[in-house]
N, C-alpha and C positions, 0 to 999 in steps of 0.2 A: 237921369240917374237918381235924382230925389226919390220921386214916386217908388223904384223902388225899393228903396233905403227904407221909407217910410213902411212898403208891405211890407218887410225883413224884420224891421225893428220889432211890428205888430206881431210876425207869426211867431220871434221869437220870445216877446215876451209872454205871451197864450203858452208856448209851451215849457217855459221854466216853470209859470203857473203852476201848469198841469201837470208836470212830471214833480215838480216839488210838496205841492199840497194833495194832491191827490194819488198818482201813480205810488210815489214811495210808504203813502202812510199806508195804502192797500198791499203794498208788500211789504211789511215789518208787523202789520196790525192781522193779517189774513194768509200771512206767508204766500204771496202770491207776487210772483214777478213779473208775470205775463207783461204788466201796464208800464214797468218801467225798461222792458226791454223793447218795447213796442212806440214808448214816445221817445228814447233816448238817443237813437241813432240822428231821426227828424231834428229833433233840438240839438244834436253837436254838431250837424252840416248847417241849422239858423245862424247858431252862435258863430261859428268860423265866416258866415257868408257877412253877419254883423257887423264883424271884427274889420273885414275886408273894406267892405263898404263904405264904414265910417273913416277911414283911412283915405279912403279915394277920394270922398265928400265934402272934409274935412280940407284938401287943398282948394276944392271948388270955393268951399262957402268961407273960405278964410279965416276958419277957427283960427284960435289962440293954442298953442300944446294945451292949455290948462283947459281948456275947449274939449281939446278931441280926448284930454284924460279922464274929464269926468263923462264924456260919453262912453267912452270904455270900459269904467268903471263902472255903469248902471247895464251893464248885459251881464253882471253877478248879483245885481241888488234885485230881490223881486220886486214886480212892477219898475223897474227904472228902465227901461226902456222905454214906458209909456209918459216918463218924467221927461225924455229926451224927445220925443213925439213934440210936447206941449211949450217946455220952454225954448228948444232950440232948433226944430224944423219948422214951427206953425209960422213963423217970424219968415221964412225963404217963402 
């Protein structure tokens, strides 16, 4: 189940990325939605599979609540996902 918590985390944090910095500022800056309609569905089924995941994982690896809160809390921080990769999966 780690393994793929660990691809979850990575595809979602690529795609807040990309839908944050990239897809949105091409539709506000070139009126073009196409990119934010095109990564946004992909990134709300990441985000929900993240959510899940880390819930499940989280009984595994015996977080603390304050564990699995700030892992929760970095699938809205950009790049924090890749915060939760580093300091609290590389360790399992």
């Amino acid at each position: 189940m780690l393994p793929l918590f660990r691809i979850t985390a990575f595809l979602e944090g690529v795609s807040y990325i990309l839908l944050l910095f990239i897809a949105t500022p091409i539709k506000y800056l070139s009126d073009d939605p196409q990119y934010v309609k095109m990564l946004g569905m992909p990134h709300g089924i990441l985000f929900i599979a993240y959510i899940i995941l880390a819930i499940v994982i989280s009984k595994k690896m015996e977080w603390s609540n304050s564990t699995l809160a700030k892992v929760l809390l970095a699938s809205i921080i950009p790049f924090g996902t890749f915060y939760v990769e580093y300091h609290y999966l590389k360790k399992a």
